[in-house]
DRENDO-1510 file (C-alpha; in Angstrom, 1 decimal, always signed):
<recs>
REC; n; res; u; v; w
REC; 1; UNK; +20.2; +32.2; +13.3 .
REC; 2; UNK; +16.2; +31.9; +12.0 .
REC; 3; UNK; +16.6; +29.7; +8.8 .
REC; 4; UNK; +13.8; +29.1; +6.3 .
REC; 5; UNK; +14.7; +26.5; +3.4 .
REC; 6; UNK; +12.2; +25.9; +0.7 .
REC; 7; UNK; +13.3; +22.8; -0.6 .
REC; 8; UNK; +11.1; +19.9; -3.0 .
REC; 9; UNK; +13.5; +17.8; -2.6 .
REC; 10; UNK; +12.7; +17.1; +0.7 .
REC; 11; UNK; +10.0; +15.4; -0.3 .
REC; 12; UNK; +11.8; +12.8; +0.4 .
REC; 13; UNK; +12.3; +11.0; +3.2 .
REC; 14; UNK; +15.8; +9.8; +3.3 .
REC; 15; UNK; +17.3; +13.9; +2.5 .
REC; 16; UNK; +15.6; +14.9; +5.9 .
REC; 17; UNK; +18.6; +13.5; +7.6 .
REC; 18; UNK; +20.6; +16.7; +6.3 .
REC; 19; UNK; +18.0; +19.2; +8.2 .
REC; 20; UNK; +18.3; +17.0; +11.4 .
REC; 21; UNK; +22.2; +17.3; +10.8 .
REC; 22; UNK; +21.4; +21.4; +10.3 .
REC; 23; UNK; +19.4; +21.9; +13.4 .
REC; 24; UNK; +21.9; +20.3; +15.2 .
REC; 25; UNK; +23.7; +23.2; +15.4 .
REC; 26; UNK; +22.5; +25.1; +18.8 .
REC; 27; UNK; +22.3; +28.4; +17.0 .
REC; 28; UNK; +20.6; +27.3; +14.2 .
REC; 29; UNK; +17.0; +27.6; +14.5 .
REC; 30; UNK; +15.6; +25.8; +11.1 .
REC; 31; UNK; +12.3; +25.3; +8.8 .
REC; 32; UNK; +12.0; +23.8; +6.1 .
REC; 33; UNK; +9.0; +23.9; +3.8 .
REC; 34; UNK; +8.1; +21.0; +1.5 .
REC; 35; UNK; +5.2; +20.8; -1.0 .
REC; 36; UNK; +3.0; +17.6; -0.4 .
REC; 37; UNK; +3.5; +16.0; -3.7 .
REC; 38; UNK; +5.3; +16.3; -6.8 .
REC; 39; UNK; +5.1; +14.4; -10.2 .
REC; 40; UNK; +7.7; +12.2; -10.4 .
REC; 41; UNK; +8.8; +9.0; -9.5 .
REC; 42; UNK; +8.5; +9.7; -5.5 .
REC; 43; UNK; +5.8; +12.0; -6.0 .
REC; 44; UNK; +4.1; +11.9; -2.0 .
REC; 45; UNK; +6.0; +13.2; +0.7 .
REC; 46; UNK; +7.5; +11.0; +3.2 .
REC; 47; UNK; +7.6; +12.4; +6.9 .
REC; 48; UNK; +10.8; +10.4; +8.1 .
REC; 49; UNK; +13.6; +12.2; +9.5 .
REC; 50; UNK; +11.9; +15.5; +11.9 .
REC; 51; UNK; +14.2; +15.8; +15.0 .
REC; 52; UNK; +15.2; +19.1; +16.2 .
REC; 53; UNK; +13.3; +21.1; +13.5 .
REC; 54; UNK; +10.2; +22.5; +11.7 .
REC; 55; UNK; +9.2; +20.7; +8.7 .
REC; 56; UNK; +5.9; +21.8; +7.3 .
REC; 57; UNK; +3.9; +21.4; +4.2 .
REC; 58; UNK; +2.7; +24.3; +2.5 .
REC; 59; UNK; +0.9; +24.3; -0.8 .
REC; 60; UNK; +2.7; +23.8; -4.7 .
REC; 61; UNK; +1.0; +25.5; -7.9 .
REC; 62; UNK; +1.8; +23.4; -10.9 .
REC; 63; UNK; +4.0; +20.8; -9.5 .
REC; 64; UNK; +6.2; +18.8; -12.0 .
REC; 65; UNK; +7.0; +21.8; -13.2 .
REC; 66; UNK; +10.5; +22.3; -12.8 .
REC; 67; UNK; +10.6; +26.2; -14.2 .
REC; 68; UNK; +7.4; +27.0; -13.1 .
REC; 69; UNK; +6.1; +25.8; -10.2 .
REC; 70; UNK; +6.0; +27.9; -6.9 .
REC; 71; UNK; +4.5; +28.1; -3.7 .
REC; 72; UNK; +1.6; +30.7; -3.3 .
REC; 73; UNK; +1.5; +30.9; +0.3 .
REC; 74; UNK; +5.4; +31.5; +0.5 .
REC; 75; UNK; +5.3; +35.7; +1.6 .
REC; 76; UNK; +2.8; +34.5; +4.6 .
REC; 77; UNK; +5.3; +32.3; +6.1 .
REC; 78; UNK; +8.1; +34.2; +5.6 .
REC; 79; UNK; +6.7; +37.1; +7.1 .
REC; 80; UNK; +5.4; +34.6; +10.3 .
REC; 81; UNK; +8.9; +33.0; +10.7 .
REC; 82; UNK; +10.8; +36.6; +9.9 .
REC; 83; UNK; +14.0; +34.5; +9.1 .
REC; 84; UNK; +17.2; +35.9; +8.5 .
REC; 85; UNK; +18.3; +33.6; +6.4 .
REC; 86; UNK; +16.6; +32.3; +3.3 .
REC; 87; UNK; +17.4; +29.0; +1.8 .
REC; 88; UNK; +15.9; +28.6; -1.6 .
REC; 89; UNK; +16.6; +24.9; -2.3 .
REC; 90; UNK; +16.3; +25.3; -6.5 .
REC; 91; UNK; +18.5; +26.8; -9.1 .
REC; 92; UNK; +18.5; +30.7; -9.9 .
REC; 93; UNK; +16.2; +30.1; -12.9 .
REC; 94; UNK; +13.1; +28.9; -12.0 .
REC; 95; UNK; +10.5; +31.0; -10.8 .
REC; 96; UNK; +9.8; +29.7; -7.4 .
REC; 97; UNK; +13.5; +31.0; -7.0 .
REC; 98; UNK; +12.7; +34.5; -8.5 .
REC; 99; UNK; +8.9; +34.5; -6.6 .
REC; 100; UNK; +10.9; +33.9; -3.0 .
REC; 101; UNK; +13.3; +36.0; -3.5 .
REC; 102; UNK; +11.0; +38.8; -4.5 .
REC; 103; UNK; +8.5; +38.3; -1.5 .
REC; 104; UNK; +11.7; +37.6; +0.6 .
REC; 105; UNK; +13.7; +40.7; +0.6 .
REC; 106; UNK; +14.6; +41.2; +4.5 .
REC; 107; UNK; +16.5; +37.7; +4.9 .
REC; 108; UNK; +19.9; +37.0; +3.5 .
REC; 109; UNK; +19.3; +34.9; +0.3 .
REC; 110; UNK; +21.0; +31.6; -1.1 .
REC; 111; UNK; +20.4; +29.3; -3.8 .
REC; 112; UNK; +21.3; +26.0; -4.6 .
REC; 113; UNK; +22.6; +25.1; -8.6 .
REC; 114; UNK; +23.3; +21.9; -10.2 .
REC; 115; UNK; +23.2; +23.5; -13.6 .
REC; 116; UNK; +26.5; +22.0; -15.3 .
REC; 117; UNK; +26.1; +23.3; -19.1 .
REC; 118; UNK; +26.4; +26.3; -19.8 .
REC; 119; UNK; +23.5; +28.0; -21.1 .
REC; 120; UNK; +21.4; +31.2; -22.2 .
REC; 121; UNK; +17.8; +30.9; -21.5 .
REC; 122; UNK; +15.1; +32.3; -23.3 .
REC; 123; UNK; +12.5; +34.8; -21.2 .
REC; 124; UNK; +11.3; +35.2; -19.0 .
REC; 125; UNK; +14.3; +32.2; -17.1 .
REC; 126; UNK; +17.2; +34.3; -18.5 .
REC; 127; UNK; +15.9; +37.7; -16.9 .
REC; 128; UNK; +14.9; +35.4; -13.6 .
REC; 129; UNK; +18.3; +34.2; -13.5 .
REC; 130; UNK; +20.2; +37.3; -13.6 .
REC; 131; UNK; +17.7; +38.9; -11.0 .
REC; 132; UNK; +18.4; +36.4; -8.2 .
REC; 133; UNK; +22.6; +36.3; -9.7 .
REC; 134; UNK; +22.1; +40.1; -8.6 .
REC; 135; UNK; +20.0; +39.5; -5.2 .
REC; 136; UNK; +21.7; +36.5; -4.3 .
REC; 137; UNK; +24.0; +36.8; -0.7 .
REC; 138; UNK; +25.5; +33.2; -1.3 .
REC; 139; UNK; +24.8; +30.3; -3.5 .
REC; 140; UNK; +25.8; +26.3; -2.9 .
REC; 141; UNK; +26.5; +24.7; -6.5 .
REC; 142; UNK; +26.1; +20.4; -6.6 .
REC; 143; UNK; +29.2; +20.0; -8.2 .
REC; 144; UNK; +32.5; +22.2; -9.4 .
REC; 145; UNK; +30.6; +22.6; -13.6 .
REC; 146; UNK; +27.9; +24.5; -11.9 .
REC; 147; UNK; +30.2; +26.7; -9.6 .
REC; 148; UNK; +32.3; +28.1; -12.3 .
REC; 149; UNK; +29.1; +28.9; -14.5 .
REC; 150; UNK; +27.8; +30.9; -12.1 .
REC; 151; UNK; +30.8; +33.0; -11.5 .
REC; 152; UNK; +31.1; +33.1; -15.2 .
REC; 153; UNK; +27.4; +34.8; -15.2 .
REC; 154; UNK; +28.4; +37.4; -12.7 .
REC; 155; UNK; +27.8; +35.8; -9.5 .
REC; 156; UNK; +30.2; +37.3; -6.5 .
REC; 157; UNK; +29.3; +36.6; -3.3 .
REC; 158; UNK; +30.1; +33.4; -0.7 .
REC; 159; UNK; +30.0; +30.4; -2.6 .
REC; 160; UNK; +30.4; +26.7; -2.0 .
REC; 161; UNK; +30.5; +23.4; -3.4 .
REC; 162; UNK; +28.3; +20.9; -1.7 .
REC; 163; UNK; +25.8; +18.0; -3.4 .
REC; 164; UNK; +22.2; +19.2; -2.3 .
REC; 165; UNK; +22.6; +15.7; +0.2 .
REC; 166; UNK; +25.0; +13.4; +1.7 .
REC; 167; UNK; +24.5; +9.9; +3.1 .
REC; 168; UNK; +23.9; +8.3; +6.3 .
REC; 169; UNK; +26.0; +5.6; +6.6 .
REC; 170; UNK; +24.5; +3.8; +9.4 .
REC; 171; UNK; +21.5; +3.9; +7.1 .
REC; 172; UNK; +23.3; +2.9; +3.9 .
REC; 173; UNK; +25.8; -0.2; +5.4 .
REC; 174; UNK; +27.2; -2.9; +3.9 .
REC; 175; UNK; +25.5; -6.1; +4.1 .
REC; 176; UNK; +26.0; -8.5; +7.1 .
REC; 177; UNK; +27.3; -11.0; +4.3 .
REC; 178; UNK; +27.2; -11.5; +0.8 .
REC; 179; UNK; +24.3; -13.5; -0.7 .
REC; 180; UNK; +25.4; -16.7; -2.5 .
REC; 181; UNK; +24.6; -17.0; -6.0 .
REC; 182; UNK; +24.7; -14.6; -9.1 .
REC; 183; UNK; +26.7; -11.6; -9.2 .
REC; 184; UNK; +23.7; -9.1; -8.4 .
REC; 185; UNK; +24.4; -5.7; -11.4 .
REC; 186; UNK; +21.8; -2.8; -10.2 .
REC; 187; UNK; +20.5; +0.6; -11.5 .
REC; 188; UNK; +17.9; +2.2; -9.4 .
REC; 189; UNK; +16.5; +5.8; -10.1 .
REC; 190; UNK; +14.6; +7.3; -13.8 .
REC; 191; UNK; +14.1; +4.9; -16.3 .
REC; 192; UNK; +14.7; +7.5; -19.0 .
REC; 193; UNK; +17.1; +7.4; -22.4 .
REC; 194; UNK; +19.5; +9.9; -21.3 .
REC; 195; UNK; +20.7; +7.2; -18.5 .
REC; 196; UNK; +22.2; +5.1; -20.5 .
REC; 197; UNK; +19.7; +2.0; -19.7 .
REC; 198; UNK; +20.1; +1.3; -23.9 .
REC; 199; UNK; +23.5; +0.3; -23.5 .
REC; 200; UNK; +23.5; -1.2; -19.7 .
REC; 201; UNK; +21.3; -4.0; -21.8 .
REC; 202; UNK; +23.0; -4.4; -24.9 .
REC; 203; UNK; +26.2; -4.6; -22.5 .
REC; 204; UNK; +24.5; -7.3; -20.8 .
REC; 205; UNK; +24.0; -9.4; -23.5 .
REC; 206; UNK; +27.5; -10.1; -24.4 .
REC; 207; UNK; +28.6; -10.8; -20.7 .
REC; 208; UNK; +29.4; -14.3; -19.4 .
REC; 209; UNK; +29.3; -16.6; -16.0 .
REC; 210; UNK; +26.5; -16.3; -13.2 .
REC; 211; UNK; +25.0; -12.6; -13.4 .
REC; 212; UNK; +22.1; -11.5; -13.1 .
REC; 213; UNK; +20.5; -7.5; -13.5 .
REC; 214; UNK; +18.1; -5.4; -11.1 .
REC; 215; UNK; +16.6; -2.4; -12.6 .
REC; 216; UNK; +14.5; -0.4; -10.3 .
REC; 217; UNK; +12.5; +2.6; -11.4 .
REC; 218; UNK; +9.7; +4.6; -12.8 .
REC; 219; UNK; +9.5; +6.6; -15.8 .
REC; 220; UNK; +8.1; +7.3; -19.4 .
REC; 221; UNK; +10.7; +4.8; -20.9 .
REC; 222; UNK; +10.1; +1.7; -18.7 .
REC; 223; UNK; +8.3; -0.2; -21.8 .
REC; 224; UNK; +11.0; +0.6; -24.4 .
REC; 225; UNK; +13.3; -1.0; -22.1 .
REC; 226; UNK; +10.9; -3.6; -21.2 .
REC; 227; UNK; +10.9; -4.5; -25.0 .
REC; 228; UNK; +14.8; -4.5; -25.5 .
REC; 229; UNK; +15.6; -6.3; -22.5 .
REC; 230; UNK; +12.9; -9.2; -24.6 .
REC; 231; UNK; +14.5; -8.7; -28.1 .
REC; 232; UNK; +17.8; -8.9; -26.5 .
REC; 233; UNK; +16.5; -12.3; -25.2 .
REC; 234; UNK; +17.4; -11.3; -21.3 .
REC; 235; UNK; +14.6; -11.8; -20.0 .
REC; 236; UNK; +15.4; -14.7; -17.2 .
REC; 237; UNK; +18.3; -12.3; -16.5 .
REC; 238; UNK; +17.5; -9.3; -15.9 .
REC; 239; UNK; +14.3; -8.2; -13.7 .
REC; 240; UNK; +12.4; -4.3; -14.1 .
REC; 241; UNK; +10.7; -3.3; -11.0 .
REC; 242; UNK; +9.0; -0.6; -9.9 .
REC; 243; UNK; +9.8; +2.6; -8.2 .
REC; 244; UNK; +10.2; +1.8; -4.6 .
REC; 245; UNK; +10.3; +4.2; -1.8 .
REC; 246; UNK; +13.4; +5.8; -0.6 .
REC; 247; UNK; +13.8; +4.5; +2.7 .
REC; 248; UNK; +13.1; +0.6; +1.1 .
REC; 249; UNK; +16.9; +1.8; -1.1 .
REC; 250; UNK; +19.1; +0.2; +1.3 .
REC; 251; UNK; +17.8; -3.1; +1.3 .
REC; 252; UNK; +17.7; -3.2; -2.5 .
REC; 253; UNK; +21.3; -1.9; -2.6 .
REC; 254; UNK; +22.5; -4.2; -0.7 .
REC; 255; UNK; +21.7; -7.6; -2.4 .
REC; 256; UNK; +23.7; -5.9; -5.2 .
REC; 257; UNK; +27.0; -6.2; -5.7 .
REC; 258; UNK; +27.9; -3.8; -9.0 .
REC; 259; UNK; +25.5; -0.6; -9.6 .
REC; 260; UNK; +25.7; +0.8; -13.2 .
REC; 261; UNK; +25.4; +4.5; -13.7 .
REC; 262; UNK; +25.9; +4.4; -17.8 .
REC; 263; UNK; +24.4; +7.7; -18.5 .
REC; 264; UNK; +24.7; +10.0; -21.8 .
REC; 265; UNK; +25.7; +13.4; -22.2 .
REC; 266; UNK; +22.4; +15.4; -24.2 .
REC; 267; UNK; +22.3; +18.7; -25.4 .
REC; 268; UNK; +20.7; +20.1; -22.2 .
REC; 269; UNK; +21.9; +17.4; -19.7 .
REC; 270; UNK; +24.8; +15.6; -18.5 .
REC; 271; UNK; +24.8; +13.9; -14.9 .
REC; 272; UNK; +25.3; +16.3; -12.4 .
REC; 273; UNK; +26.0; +14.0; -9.3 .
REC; 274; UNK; +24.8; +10.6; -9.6 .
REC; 275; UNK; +23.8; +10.4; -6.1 .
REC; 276; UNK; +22.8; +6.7; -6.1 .
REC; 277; UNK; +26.4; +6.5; -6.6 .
REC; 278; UNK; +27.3; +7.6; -3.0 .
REC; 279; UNK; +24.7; +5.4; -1.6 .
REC; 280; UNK; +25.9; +2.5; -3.6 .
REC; 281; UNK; +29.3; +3.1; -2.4 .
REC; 282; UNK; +28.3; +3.5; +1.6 .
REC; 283; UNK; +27.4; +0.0; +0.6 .
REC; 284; UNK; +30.4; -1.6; -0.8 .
REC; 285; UNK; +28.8; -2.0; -3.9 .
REC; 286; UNK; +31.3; -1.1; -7.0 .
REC; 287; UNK; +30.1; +1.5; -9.0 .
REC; 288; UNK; +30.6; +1.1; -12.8 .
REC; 289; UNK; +29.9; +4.9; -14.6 .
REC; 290; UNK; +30.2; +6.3; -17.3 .
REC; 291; UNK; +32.5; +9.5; -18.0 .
REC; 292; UNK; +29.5; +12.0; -18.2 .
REC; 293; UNK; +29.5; +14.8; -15.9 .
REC; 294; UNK; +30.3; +14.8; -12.7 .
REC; 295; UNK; +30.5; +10.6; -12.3 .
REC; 296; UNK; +34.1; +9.9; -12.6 .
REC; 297; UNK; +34.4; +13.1; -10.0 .
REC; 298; UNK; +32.2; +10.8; -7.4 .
REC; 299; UNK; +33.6; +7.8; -8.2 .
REC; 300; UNK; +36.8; +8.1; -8.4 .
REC; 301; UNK; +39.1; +5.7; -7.3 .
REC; 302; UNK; +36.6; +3.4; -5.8 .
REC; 303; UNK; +35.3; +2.2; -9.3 .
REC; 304; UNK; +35.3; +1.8; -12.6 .
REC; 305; UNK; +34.7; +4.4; -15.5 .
REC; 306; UNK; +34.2; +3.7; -19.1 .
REC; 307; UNK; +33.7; +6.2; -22.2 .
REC; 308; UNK; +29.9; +7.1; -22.2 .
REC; 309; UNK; +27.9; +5.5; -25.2 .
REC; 310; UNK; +30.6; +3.0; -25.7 .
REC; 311; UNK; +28.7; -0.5; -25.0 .
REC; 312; UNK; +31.9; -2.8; -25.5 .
REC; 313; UNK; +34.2; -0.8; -22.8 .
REC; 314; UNK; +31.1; -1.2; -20.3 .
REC; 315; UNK; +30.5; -4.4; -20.6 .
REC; 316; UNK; +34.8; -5.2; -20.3 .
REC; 317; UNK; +34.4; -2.9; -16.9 .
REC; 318; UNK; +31.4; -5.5; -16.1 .
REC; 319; UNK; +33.2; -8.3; -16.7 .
REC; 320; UNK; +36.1; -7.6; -15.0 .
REC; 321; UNK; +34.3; -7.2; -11.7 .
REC; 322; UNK; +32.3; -10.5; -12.5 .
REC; 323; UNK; +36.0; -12.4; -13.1 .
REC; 324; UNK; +37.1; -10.7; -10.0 .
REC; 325; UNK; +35.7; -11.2; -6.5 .
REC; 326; UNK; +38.9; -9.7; -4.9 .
REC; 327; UNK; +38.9; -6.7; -6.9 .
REC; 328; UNK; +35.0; -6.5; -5.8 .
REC; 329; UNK; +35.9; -6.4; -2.0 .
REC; 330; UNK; +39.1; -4.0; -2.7 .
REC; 331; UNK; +36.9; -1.4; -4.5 .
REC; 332; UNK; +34.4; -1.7; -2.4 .
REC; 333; UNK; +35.7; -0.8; +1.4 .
REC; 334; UNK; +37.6; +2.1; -0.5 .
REC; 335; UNK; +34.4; +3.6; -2.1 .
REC; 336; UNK; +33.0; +3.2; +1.9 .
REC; 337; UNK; +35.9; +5.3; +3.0 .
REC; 338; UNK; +34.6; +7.3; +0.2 .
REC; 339; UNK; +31.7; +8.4; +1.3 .
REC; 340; UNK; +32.7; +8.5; +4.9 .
REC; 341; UNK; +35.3; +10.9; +3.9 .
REC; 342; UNK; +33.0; +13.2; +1.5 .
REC; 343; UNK; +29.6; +12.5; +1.4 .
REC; 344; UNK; +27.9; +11.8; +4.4 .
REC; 345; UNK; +24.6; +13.7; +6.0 .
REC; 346; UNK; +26.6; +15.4; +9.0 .
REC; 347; UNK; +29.5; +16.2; +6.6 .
REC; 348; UNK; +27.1; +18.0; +3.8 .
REC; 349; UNK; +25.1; +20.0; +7.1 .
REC; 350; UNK; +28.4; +21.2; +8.4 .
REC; 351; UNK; +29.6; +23.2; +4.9 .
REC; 352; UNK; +26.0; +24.2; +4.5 .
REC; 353; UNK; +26.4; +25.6; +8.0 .
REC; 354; UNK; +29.6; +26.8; +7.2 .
REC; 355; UNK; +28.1; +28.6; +4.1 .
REC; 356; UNK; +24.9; +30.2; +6.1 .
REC; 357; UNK; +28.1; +31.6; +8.6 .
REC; 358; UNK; +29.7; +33.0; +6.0 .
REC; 359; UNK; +26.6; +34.8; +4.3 .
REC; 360; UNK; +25.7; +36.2; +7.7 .
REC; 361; UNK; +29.3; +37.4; +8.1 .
REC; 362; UNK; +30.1; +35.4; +11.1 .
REC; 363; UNK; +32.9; +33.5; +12.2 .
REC; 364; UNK; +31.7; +30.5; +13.2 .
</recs>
């Protein structure tokens, strides 16, 4: 089976695992297409993770453009590689979706969603939508939201539920042993107002014993937060850094010991994974989240969730894991088991294969 995948995310290095995972497959003959930047907080592509398949970088028209970016060379290569199954690695939507499918009408075609509200979009995305709803042969949602909107919008064919990537846990391990010192609180990922960073300080403020806070990130709020973590008079506490690259993650994750995920439902948005949490977990480090979305789904019994927006139940959850070393260790070896149940790179590749089988109508 020729596969093409068309996927921005794998920009990045540490999602390559998944295609290594897919090739592995001896009938699976895979490419994947990447642009060579995007604007963002990893923004340049990392070439990490190749074995066993194509990965080639073709050129992006307006990139950091979610809706409208697309690939302009994308009918050449299809028409070279003549696959028969077409991956697009974006949500039905946006129009490098709608452009693929369009140039790409001789493969089987799939999409990937994490869209978990609901909603009517204005045109030309609303008619793009229900094109590739109507053109699509399968469709992988990122969580179990997304899956029923799409049915609700008329979607019929082979569908599964799989996050767009897993975790490699030999990658993501626990540390060889626990730093002394502070208890080590972390958020790594988009320093923007919808994740909660607001109340993960004001949280802070109120908590007591040995703590200290590593926020790690790029994004257009970083001074706002730089400002409250100052007024809030934190600043020997808690320590902003940069965005770092993905395959320096690990080493970050594991001098933590608690990762906060306190993120706030908007309008348009509520957290569709949390992915960090899965890699936080492969760690043993106990993930604190907020009920938004899809967290207490990833979570669940390997952490603690609190209502979103409400700063006095976070900071209790805090506590409570600062008080409690033991509970620390219990939490953590089950949200390892976890992810080596549910979320790792070779367990994502397999249902994606499993999907591909069924779109093709083969048994496997």
């Amino acid at each position: 089976m020729r596969v093409l995948m068309i996927s921005k995310a794998m920009l990045v290095g540490a999602y390559q695992r998944k295609a290594e995972e897919i090739a592995r497959r001896a009938d699976i003959d895979l490419t994947v297409l990447v642009p060579p930047r995007w604007d963002g907080p990893v923004s340049r592509f990392e070439r990490t993770y190749t074995r066993g398949y194509d990965l080639r970088v073709v050129p992006i028209a307006l990139p950091g453009h979610y809706h409208l970016h697309f690939y302009p060379t994308l009918a050449r290569e299809i028409r070279r590689l003549r696959p028969d199954l077409l991956h697009m690695d974006e949500e039905p939507y946006n129009f490098a979706t709608y452009l693929a499918y369009a140039v790409g009408r001789r493969p089987r075609r799939v999409f990937f969603t994490w869209q978990n509200i609901d909603r009517n979009y204005p045109p030309p995305f609303g008619h793009m939508e229900r094109w590739v709803l109507r053109h699509s042969d399968g469709a992988i949602a990122g969580n179990d939201d997304a899956a029923r909107i799409i049915r609700r919008k008329g979607f019929g064919g082979p569908l599964a539920v799989i996050p767009q990537v897993g975790v490699d846990p030999q990658v993501f391990a626990p540390a060889a042993a626990r730093a002394l010192g502070p208890v080590t609180l972390g958020f790594l990922g988009r320093l923007e107002q919808a994740k909660g960073l607001d109340d993960l300080v004001d949280a802070c403020g109120g908590l007591r014993g040995d703590w200290q806070l590593i926020v790690a990130g790029a994004g257009a709020y970083r001074d706002r937060l730089t400002a409250r973590v100052r007024d809030r008079g934190l600043l020997r506490r808690v320590e902003v850094r940069p965005a770092m690259p993905s395959l320096a993650v690990p080493d970050v994750m594991r001098q933590l010991d608690i990762y906060v995920l306190p993120s706030r439902t908007t309008a348009t948005w509520k957290e569709q994974f949390g992915r960090v949490l899965q890699e936080a977990m492969a760690c043993e480090v106990v993930p604190v989240g907020s009920d938004s979305g899809e967290i207490p789904r990833v979570i669940g019994e390997a952490g603690l969730i609190f209502p979103e927006g409400d700063v006095a139940a976070l900071r209790d959850r805090i506590q409570t894991l600062i008080d409690d070393p033991g509970l620390r260790r219990r939490l953590g070896a089950a949200g390892r088991e976890r992810v080596l149940a549910r979320f790792t790179q070779e367990r994502i590749a397999a249902d994606t294969v499993d999907l591909y089988r069924r779109v093709m109508g083969e048994s496997g």
